[in-house]
Wavefront OBJ file of the C-alpha trace (Angstrom):
o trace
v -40.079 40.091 -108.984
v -37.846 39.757 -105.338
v -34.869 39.852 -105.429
v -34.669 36.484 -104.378
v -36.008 35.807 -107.856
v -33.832 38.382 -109.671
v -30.875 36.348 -108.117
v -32.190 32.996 -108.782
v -32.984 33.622 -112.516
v -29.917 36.394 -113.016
v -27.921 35.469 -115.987
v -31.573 35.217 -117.770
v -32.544 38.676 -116.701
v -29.806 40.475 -117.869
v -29.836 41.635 -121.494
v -25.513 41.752 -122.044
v -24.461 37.993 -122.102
v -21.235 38.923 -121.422
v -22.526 39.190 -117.956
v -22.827 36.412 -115.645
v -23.345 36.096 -111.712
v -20.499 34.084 -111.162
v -18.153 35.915 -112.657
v -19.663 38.915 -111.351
v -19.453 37.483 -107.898
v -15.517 36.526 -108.635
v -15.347 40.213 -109.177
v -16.496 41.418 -105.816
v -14.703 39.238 -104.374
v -11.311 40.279 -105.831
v -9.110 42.909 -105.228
v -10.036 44.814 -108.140
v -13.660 45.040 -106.571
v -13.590 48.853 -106.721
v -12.708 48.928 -110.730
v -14.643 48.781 -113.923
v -15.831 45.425 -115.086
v -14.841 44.984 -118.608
v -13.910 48.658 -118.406
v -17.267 49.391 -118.736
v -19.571 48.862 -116.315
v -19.791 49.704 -112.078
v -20.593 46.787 -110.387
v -22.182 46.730 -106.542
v -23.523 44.998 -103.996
v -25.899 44.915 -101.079
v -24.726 44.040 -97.862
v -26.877 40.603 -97.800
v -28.521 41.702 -94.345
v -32.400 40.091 -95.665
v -30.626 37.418 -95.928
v -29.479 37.434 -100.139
v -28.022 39.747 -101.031
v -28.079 41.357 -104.474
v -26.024 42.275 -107.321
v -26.677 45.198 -109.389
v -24.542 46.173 -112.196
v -24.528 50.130 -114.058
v -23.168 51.386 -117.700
v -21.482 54.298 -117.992
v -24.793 56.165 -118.428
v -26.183 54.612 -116.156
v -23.749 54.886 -113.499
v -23.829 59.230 -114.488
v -27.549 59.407 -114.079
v -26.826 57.528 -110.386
v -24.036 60.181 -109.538
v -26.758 63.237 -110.840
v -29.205 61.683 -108.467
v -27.230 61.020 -105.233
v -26.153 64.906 -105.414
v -30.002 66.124 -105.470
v -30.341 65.628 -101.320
v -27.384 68.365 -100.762
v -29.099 71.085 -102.835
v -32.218 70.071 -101.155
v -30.615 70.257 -97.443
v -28.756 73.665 -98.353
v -25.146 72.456 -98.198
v -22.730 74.680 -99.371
v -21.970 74.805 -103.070
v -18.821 73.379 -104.200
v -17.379 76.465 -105.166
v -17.262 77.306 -101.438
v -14.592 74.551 -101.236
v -16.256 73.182 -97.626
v -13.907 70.599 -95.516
v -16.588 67.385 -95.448
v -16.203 64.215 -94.182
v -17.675 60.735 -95.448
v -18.124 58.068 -92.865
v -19.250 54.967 -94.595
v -18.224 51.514 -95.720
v -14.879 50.874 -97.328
v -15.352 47.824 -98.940
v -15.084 48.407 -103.063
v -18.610 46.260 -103.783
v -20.551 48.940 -101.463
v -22.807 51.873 -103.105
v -21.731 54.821 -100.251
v -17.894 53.799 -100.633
v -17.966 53.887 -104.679
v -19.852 56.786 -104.884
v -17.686 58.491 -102.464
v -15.011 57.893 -104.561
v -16.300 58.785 -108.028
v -17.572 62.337 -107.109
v -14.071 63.198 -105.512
v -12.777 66.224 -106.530
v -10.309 68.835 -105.601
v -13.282 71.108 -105.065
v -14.727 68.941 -102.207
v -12.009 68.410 -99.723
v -12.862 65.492 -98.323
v -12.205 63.029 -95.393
v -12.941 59.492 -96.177
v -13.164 57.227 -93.280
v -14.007 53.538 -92.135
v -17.340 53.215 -90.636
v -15.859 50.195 -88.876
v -12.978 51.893 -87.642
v -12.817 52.312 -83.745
v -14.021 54.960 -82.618
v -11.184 56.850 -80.858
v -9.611 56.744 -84.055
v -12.380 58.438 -86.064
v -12.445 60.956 -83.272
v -8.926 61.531 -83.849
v -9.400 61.972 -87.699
v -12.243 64.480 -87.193
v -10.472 66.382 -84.776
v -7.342 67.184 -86.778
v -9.480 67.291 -90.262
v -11.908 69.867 -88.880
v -15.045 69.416 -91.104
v -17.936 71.224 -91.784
v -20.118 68.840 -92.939
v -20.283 65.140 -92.596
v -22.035 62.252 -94.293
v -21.916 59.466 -91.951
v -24.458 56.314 -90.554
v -26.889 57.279 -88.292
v -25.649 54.610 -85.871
v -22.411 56.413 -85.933
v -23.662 59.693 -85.412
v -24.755 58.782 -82.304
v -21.491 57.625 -80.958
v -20.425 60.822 -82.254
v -22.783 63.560 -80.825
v -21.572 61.538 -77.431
v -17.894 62.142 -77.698
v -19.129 65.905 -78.933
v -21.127 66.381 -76.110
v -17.841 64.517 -73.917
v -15.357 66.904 -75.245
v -13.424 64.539 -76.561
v -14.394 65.190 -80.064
v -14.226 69.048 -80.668
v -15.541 69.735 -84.370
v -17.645 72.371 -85.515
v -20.320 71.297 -88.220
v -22.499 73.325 -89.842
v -24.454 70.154 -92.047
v -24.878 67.090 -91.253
v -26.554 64.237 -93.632
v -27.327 60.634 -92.667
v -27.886 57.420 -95.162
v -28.627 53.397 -95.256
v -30.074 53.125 -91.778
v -33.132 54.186 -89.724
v -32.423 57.738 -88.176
v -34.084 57.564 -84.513
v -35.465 60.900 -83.379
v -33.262 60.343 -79.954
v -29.908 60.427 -82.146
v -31.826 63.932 -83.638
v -32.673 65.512 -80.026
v -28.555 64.237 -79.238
v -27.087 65.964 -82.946
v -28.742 69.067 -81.913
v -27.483 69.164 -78.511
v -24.212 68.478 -79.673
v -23.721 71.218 -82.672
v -27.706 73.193 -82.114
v -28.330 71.885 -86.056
v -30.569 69.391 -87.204
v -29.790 66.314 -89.625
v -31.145 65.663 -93.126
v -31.904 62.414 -93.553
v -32.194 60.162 -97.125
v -33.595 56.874 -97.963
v -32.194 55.020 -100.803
v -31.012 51.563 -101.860
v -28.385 50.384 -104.176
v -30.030 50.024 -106.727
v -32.033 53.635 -106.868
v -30.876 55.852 -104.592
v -32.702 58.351 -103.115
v -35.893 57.222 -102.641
v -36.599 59.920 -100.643
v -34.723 62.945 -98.922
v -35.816 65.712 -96.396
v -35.996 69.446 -97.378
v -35.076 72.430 -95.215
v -38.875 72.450 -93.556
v -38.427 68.873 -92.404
v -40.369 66.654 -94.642
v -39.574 63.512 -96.641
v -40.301 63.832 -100.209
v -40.682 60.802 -102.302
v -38.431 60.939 -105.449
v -40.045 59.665 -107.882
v -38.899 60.390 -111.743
v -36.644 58.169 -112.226
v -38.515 55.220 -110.815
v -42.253 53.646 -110.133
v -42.676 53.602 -106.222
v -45.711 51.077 -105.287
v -46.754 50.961 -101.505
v -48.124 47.041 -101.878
v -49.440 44.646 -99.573
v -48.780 41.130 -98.994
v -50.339 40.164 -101.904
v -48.781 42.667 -103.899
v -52.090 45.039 -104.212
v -51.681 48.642 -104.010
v -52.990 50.156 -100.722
v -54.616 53.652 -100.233
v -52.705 56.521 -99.873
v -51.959 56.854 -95.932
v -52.269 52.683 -95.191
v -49.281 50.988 -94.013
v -48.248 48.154 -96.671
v -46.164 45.456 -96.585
v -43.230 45.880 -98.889
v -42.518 48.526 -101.775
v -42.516 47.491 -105.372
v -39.419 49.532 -106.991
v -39.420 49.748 -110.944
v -36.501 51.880 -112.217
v -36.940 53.860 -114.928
v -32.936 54.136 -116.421
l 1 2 3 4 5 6 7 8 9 10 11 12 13 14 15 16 17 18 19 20 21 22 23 24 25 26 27 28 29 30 31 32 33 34 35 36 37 38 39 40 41 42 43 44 45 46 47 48 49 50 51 52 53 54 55 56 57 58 59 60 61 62 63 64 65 66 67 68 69 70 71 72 73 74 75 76 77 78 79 80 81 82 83 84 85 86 87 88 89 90 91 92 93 94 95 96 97 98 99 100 101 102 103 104 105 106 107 108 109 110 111 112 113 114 115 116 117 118 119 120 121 122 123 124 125 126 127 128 129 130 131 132 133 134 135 136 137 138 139 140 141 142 143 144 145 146 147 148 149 150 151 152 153 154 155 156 157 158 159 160 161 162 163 164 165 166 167 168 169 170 171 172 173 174 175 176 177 178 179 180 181 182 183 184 185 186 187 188 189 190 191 192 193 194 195 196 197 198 199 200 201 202 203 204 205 206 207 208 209 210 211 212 213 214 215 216 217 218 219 220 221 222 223 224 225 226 227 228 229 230 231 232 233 234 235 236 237 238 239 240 241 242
């Protein structure tokens, strides 16, 4: 199933008939994006970049398992433990239908002391933000991070991290090389999607390790075979387990 045919066919997929795309969509769209739908369930959305973009809706349980999950790549990467109270910042989207700005804002928590900023804000006035904020750690874009490391590397921005962790776009190895001239530390990177997120995260040795119990991960080709282990396919087939 694409998603083009999850979207197509959507109010027939979904099991709850109190849920239908158009009033779904209405929902995004509002101001209320950011709140419970029918006080019970998280609603997101993808960005649309393929060209459709989807809509993917959580229960409570579901929404907790989601939380559990996104936490696993900071244990993995060695960030410090929230008892530690670290200053973090979170550069990511804003917009209330995105996964990175709702989960930002459901694992708040006085223990985290946290910096929430606009990935689309300009970028003297992120530098700004950092530089009175003073974080340790920062989740941000890897597009971002670049412009970042730059102003670092500039002097204009004057932070001094100690973690750094990067999300929802390819991470080149140049923007790596330029973090660890900028701070001497390297990134850990995760690959995810809104739907199940992460795919995959890095450990402390460097690798990417495929996460895979709470989902079926196929590497398929184009038409939708299974390829060996170490061949290149075409698209990955994504079942999701809760």
């Amino acid at each position: 199933v694409t998603k083009a045919m999850l979207m197509a066919d959507f109010d027939r997929v979904l099991t709850d008939p109190l849920l239908r795309l158009a009033d779904l969509e209405a929902h995004l769209a509002g101001p209320q994006a950011d709140e419970p739908y029918l006080g019970r369930y998280t609603v997101l959305s993808t960005s649309g970049s393929t060209g459709r973009r989807g809509v993917f809706v959580f229960d409570d349980a579901e929404w907790v398992q989601a939380l559990a999950a996104i936490t696993r790549p900071l244990q993995w990467a060695g960030a410090p433990p929230p008892w530690t109270r670290p200053r973090s910042a979170i550069i990511a989207s804003a917009a209330g239908w995105h996964y990175s700005a709702r989960i930002g804002r459901a694992l708040a928590s006085r223990w985290l002391p946290t910096l929430r900023l606009d990935a689309g804000a300009p970028l003297a006035e992120l530098v700004g933000e950092l530089n009175a904020w003073q974080p340790q750690a920062l989740a941000v874009y890897p597009s971002v991070l670049l412009q970042l490391a730059e102003e670092q590397l500039a002097g204009r921005l004057r932070i001094g991290l100690r973690h750094i962790g990067t999300s929802a776009e390819r991470l080149p190895e140049a923007t790596r090389q330029r973090v660890h001239a900028a701070w001497g530390i390297r990134v850990f990177d995760t690959y995810g999607a809104t739907e199940y997120a992460p795919i995959a995260t890095e450990c402390r040795e460097g690798h990417l390790h495929l996460l895979e119990d709470r989902a079926l991960i196929e590497v398929v080709d184009h038409r939708g075979r299974a390829v060996p282990p170490g061949e290149a396919g075409a698209r990955l087939l994504l079942t999701v387990l809760d």
